[in-house]
N, C-alpha and C positions, 0 to 999 in steps of 0.2 A: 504494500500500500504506500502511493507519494503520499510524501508531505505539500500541504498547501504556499505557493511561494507568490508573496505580491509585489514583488517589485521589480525592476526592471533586466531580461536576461541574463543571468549568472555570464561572466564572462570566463573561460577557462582554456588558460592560455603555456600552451609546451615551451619551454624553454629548456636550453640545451646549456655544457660546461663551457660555452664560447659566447652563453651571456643576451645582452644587449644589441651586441651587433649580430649574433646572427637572426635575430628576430624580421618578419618582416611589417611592412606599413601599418597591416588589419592588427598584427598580434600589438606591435607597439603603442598603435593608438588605442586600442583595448587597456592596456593599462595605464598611460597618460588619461585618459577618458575617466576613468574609476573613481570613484571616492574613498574606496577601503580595499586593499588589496591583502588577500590570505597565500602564508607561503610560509616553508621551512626557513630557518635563520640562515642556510645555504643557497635558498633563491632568490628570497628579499636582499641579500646583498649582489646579485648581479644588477639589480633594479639599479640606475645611475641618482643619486643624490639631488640631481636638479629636479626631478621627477618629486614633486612636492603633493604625494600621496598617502594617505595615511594608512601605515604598513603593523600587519598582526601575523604575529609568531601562531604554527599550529599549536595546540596544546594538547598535551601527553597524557593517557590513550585518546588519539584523534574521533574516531570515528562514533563513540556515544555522546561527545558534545558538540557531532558538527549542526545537529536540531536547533539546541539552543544558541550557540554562534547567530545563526541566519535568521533563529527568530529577535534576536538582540537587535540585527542592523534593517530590519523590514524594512523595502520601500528604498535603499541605496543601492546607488550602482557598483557593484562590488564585481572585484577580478580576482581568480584564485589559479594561485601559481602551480605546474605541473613540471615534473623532469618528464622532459620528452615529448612524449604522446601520450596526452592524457589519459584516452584510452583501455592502454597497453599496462595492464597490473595497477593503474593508476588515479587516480581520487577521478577523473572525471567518469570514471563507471560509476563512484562510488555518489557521486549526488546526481545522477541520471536515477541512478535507484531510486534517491531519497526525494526527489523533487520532480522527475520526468524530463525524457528527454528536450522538451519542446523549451524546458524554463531556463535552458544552457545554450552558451555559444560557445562550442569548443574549437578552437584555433592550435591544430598538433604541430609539433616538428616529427625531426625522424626520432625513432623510437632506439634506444641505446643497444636493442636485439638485431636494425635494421642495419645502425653504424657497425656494429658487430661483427655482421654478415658481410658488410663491404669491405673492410677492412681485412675478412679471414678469407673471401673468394668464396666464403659457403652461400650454396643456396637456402634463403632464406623461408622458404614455404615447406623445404625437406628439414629445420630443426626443429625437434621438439624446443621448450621455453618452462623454464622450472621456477617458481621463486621461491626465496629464500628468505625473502622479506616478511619478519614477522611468523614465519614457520621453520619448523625444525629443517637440518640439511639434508634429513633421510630421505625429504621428500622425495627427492633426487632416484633412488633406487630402481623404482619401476620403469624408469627412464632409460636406464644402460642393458645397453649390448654390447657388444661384440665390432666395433668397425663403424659405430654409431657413432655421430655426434651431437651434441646437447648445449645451450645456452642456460645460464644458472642466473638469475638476478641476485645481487649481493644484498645483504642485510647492511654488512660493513667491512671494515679494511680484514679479518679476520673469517669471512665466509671464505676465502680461497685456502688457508692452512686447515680447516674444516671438512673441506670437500674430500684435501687428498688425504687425510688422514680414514677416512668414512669408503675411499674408492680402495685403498691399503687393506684396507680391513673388510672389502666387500669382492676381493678376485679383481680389482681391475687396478691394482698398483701399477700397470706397465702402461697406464692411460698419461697422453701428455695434457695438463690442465694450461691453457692462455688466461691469463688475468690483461684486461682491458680495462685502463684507469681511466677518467676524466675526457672520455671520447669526445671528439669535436672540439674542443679545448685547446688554450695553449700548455697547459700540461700534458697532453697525452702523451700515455706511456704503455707499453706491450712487453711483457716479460712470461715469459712460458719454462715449464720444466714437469717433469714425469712424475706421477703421482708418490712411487716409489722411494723417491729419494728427495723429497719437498724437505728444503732448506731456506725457501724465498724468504726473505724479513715481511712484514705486515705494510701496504702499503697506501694508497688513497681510498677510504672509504667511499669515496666513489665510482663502483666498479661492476665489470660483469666479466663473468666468467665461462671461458668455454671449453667442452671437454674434448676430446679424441679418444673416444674410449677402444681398450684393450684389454680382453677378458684374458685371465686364467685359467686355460683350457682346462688343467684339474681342479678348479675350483667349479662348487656344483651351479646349474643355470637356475636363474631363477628367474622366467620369462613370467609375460603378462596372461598367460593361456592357464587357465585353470587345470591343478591338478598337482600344482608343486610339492616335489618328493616330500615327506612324510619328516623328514628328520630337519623339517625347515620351524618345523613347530616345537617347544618345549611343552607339557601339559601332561603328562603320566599318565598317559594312553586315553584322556577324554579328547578324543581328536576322530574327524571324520577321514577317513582314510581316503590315499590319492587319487585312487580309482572312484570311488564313491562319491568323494569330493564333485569331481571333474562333472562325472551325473549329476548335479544335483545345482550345479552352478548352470548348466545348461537347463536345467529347468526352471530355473531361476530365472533364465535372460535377463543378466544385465545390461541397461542401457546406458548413456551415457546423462546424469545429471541424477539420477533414479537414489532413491532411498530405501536401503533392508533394513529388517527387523532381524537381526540372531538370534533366537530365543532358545536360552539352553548354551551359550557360547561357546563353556570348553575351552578350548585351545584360540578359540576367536579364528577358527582357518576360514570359514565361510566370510563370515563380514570382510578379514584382510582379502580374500580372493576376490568377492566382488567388486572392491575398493581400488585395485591395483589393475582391474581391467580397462579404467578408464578416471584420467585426474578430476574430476568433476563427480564419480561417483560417490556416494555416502553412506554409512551404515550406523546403527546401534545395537550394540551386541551386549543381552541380557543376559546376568547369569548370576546365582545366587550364591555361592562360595565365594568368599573374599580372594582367598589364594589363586583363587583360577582368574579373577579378575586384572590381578595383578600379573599373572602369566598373559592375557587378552594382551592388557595393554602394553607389555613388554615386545611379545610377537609383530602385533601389528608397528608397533616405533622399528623393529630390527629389519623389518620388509617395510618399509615405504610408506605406510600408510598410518601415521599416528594422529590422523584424524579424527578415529573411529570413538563414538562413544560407549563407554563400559557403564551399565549401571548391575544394579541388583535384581531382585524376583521381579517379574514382567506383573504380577499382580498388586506389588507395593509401589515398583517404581514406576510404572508409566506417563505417569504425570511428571516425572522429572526429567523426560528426555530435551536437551535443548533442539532439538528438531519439532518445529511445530506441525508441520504439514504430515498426514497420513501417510504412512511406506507404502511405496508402489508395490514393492513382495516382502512376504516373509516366509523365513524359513525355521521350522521348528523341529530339534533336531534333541533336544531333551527336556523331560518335563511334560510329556505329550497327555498321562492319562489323570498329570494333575489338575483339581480340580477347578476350571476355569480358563485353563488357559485357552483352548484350542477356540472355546465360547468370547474370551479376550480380542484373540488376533481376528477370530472373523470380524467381529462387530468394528475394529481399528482400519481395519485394512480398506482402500479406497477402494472405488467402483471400477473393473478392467483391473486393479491389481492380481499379484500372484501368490499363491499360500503350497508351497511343496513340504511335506512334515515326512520325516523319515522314522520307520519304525524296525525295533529290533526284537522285540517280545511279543508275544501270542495277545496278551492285553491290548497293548498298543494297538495292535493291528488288528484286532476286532474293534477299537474305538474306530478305528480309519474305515473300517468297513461301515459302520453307524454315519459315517457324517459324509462319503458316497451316496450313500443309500438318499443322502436328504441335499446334499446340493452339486450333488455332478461329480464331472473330474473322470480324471484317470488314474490307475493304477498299477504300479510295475515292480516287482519282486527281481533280485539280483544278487548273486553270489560273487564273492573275487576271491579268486586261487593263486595264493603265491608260491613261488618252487623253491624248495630248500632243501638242504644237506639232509642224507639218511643215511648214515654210515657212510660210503663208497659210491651211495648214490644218488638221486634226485627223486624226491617226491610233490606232490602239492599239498598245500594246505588252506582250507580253506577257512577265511573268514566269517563271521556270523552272518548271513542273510538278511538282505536289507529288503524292505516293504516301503515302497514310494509313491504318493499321495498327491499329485499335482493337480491342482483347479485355480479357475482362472473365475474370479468374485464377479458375479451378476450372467454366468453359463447358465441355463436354463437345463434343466436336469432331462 
């Protein structure tokens, strides 16, 4: 929901590390124009002093007082300063959200991923673009291959000794990281060196970072396709297994922007799988033991995705997930014949959403036969056999048999 805005279009204008002059006529006059101009201590000073505007530092955390900032100056012509491209990771998303797009004039330069790109020959529509602003560096994770390269947005002078120490310790120590300072500027500065052996000293906190990634062939992969080997999770065997897994995230279909429910967490592998198929994706993964919560959220920070919200019993806590909006699916994977829940997730879960619950016990799967029977769906039983040492030889052994429950909310029976 916008906020209502009565005064004259928000002016929202890119500025780059080269200031004043590389502005052009529209952007310049935008802020000579202004009555009150909003900017970091870093942008308001490229503003030139003759420029006799009345200039306001952001204040720290920005984004829950930028309501009352704009309700404070209603009615003035105000310009608020961006690095770059507004757009791009950058506040002018962030009051397009709050105000709509119509009540902004955004005036971008190039964007520090675009200087980036020119500067390294890469093509700019083949990098992925990670930030690190404000989030942890793990985020980075789901991002690396093998022969890939990746664009990192820096928090500060300190996110590049961060990255390689996180790529060292992730199989891609043999990756060469670029640190790009102060792009466009007359400081610019390009210093590179292999994740490996990162000696660089800490340098302009204004910066981005680009990777060259290079895997550790024996180091285990850990792509974005659902089903990651099994010894990626810590949790003392409450974990959905990788085969099973892999089922169950395809019935799931995750899309991209989409919110799960985990209900029964465990190891937290479904919500991190869902989460690491796509950066935009979201989950809350419920689960009643403390210890295993704190295993969830360990799992999900080690793979990329520390996102993910952990709460407690889906009966106590529901009302405290910070995601307000309905999950598009959930997945119920323990906790199934207790009472309320499965009654819980129907009644939560949106209209076209998806509910897949996996069952291991005769219980269980006579409840999954009961709520078939009353709103549709499909049903599919699965074993997995894996081969193992028998003395001299090779045998299989088979896993507990899995009972799978997928319907899709508002299927006509």
């Amino acid at each position: 929901m916008t906020t209502e805005w009565s005064g004259p279009p928000i002016a929202v204008v890119g500025i780059g590390a080269d200031g004043w002059g590389g502005l052009g006529e529209a952007a310049r006059a935008a802020i000579s124009d202004a009555e009150l101009i909003f900017g970091s201590a870093r942008q308001l000073e490229l503003i030139p002093q003759g420029i006799t505007v009345a200039r306001r530092e952001w204040p720290s955390p920005l984004v829950p007082a930028l309501s009352g900032l704009f309700a404070d100056n209603a009615g003035r012509q105000i310009c608020v300063l961006a690095s770059g491209d507004p757009m791009f990771y950058g506040i002018g998303a962030t009051l397009a959200g709050l105000f709509g797009a119509d009540q902004l004039r955004v005036l971008p330069q190039a964007s520090s991923a675009s200087l980036a790109c020119a500067r390294l020959g890469w093509a700019l529509a083949e990098i992925p673009v990670v930030s690190a602003v404000g989030r942890p560096v793990a985020t980075v994770l789901p991002e690396l291959a093998d022969r890939r390269r990746v664009l990192v947005l820096s928090a500060d002078q300190h996110t590049p000794g961060q990255l390689a120490e996180l790529l060292r310790d992730n199989g891609f120590g043999g990756s060469t990281l670029i640190v790009l300072e102060q792009l466009g500027g007359p400081r610019e500065r390009v210093v590179r060196d292999r994740a490996a052996g990162w000696e660089l000293a800490t340098g302009d906190p204004l910066n981005i970072v680009a990777i060259d990634c290079v895997a550790d062939p024996k180091h285990p992969r850990a792509t974005r396709v659902p089903g990651l080997p099994d010894e990626f999770f810590g949790g003392a065997g409450q974990l959905t297994k990788s085969e099973v897994r892999a089922l169950t995230l395809a019935a799931l279909a995750p899309a991209p922007g989409e919110l799960l429910w985990d209900v029964g967490g465990g190891s937290g592998s479904i919500a991190i799988e869902w989460c690491r198929t796509h950066p935009s994706c979201r989950a809350v993964s419920f689960e009643r033991l403390e210890h295993r919560r704190r295993r969830i959220a360990d799992n999900a920070a080690a793979l990329g995705v520390p996102h993910i919200g952990v709460r407690g019993d889906i009966l106590t806590d529901i009302g405290k997930s910070v995601e307000s909006a309905p999950p598009d699916a959930i997945f119920v994977g323990g906790g199934l014949t207790q009472d309320g829940v499965l009654e819980t997730c129907w009644s939560i879960l949106r209209q076209g959403g998806r509910l897949v619950a996996n069952a291991v016990t005769a219980e269980s799967e006579a409840l999954l036969l009961q709520w078939v029977a009353a709103y549709g769906g499909q049903l599919r039983k699965f074993q997995i056999y894996r081969a193992e040492a028998l003395g001299n030889f090779t045998t299989w052994r088979p896993h507990l048999p899995v009972t799978q429950w997928t319907v899709v909310k508002g299927e006509s029976v």
